[in-house]
C-alpha positions in Angstrom: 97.6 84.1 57.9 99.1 87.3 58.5 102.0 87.0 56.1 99.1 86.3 53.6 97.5 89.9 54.3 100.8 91.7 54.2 101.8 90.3 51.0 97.8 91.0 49.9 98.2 94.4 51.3 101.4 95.1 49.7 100.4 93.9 46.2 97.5 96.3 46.3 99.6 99.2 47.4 102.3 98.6 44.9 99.0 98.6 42.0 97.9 101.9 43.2 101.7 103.6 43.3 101.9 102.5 39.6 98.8 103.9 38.7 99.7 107.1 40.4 103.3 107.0 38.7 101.3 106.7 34.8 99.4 109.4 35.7 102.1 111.9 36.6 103.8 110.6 33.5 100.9 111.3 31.2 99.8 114.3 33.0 102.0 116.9 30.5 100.4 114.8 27.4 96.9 115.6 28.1 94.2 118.1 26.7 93.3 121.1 28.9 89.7 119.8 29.0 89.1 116.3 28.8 85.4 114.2 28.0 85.1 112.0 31.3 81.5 109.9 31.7 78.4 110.8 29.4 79.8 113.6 27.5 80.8 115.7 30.9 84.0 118.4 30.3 86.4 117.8 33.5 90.0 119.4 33.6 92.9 118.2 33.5 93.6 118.4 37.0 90.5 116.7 38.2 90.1 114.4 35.1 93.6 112.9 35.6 93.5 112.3 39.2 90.4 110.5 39.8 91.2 107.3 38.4 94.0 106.8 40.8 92.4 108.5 43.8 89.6 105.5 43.4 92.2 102.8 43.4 
């Protein structure tokens, strides 16, 4: 049972780095100002960190 949540554990923490690792790659392609939920202006820095952050 335990190896079962390890593994479960490890997949989900392996997700999250790779979602991280697109972000920092995309991070230099994005817009200064980006549209985020119902037409609200975020920057760059908080638009392209949330996503991950929630993971």
């Amino acid at each position: 049972m335990t190896k079962v949540i390890l593994k479960n554990l490890l997949f989900a923490a392996i997700i999250c780095l790779i979602s991280f690792i697109i972000t920092i790659l995309a991070y230099p392609h994005l817009e200064e100002e980006l549209v985020f939920v119902s037409s609200t202006a975020l920057s760059k820095e908080k638009a392209a960190f949330i996503l991950p952050i929630l993971t």
